[in-house]
C-alpha positions in Angstrom: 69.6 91.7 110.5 73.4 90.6 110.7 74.5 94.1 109.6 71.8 95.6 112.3 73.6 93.2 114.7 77.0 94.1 114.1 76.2 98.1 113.5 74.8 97.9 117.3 71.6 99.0 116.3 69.9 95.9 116.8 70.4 94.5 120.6 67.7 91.3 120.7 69.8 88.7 119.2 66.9 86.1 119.6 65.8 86.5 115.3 69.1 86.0 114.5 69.7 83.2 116.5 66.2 81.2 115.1 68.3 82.4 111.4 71.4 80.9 111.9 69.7 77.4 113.4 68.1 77.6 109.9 71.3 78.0 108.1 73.4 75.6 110.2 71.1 73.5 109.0 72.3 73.6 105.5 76.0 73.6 105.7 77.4 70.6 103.5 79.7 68.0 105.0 82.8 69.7 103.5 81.9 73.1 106.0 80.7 74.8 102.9 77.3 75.9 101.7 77.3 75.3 98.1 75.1 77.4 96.8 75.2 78.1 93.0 77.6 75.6 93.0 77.5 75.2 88.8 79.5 78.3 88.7 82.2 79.9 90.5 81.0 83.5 90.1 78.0 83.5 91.7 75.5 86.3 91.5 74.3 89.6 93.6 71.5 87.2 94.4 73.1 83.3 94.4 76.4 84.5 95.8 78.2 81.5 95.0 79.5 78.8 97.7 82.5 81.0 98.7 80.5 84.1 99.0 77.5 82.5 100.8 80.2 80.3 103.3 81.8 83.5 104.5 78.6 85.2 104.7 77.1 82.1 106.8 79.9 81.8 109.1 79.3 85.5 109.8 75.8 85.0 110.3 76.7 81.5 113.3 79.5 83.7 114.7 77.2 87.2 115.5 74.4 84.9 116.5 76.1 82.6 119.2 80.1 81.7 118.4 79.9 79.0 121.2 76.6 77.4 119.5 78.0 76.9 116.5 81.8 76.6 116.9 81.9 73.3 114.8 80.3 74.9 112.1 82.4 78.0 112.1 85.5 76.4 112.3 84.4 73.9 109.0 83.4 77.1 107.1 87.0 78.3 107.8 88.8 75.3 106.8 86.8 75.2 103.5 87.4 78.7 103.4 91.2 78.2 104.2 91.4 75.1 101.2 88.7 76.5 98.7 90.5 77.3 94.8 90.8 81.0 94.2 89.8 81.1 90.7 87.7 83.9 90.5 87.7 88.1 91.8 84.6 86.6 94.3 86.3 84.2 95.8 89.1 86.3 96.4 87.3 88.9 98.2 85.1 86.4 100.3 88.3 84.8 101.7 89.8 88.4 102.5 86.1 89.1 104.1 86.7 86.1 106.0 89.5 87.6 108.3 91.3 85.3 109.3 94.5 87.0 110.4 96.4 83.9 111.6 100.1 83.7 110.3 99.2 80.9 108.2 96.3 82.4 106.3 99.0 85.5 105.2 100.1 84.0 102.0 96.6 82.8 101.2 95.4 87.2 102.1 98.5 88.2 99.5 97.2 85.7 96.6 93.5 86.8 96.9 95.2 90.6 97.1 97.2 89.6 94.3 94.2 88.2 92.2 92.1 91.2 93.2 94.7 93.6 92.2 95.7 92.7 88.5 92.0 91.8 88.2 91.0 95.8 87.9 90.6 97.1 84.7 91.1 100.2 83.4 87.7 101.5 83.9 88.7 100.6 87.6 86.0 98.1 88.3 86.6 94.5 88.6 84.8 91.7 86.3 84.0 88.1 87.9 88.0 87.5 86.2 91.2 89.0 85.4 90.1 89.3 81.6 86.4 90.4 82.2 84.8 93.4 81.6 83.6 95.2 84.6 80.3 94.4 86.7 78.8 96.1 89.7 78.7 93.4 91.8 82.1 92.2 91.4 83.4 95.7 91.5 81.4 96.1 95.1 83.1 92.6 96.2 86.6 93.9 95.9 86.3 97.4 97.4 84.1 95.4 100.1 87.3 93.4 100.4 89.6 96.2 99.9 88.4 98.4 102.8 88.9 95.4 104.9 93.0 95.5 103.6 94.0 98.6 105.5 96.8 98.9 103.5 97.6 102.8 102.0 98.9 100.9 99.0 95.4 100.1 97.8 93.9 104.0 98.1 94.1 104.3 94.6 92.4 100.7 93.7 89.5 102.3 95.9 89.4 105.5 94.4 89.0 104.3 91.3 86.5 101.4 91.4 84.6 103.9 93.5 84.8 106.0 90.4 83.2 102.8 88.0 80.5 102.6 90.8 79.2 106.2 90.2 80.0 105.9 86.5 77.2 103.1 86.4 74.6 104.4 88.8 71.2 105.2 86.7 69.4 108.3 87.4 67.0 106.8 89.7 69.8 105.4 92.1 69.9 102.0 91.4 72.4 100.1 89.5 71.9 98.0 86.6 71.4 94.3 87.4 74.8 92.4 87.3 73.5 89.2 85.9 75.5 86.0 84.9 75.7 85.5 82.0 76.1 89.6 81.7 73.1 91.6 79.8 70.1 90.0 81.3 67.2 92.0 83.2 66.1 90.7 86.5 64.0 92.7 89.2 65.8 90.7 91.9 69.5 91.0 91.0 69.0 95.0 90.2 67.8 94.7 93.4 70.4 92.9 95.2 73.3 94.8 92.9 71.9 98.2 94.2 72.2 96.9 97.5 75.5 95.2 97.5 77.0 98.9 95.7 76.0 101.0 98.5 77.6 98.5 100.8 80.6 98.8 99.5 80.8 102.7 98.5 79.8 103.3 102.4 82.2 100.9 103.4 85.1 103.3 101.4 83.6 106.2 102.0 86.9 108.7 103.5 
């Protein structure tokens, strides 16, 4: 629906606003929404607090930015404070966009993390010394296309590369699970869905 939203092919913001009521509702006290919170990765379908706060805030500001300005602005103070210890977190706080002067050494750390955090394969694991997953791989070129920088063409080229590397034969991806290896319906899912994002989002 948010996506819908923001593509302009949905006009009738009235079922998004009724969502993001729902999930104001379950922002912490810190401005976060700590979901997953026993792990700082996250998954295609838990997301993680940083990854589900930026979404959320997303989800308040498309609905009605006036409504919910309190909220927003605590999302992006958690946002602006939150430890960057993992290749999800850094790409949530890119995803963010906050653009203000002093949120541009925070963008060049999570830039910094993202870029020694691709491996050779040219996907990106959940941390600098994992080996590549699908849904962390679709995070940073997510993040990435947001850079517009021509410095990172080639970091997109090649995690693009991993993406169609790993796509099975029916189209899907293989579930990016945590810890890695496991089978779940949901998070193949949710990984399929999260790789397309971000190989439209790169397409040239």
């Amino acid at each position: 629906m948010l996506t819908a939203i923001e593509t302009g092919h949905l006009i009738d913001k009235k079922p998004l606003q009724a969502a993001a009521r729902k999930v104001a509702a379950d922002q912490s006290p810190s401005g976060a929404w700590l979901i997953d919170s026993g792990t700082t990765v996250g998954s295609p379908v838990t997301y993680g607090s940083a990854l589900a706060t930026m979404l959320a805030c997303r989800v308040l500001k498309a609905a009605d930015r006036n409504a919910h300005k309190n909220s927003t602005r605590g999302a992006e103070r958690w946002l602006g404070r939150a430890p960057i210890k993992s290749v999800s977190a850094a790409a949530s706080v890119l995803l963010a966009g906050d653009h203000s002067l002093e949120a541009k050494s925070r963008r060049d750390e999570c830039m910094t993390i993202i870029g020694r955090a691709q491996t050779k394969d040219g996907g990106w694991g959940p941390y600098a010394d994992s080996p590549p997953e699908v849904f962390d791989t679709a995070l940073a070129l997510l993040a990435l296309a947001r850079a517009k920088q021509a410095a990172v063409k080639n970091r997109i080229h090649r995690g693009r590369t991993f993406l169609a590397a790993q796509q099975d034969a029916d189209g899907g991806w293989p579930a990016t699970t945590r810890p890695p290896g496991g089978e779940s319906y949901a998070q193949r899912v949710s990984t399929t869905g999260w790789a397309t994002l971000a190989l439209l989002a790169t397409r040239e």
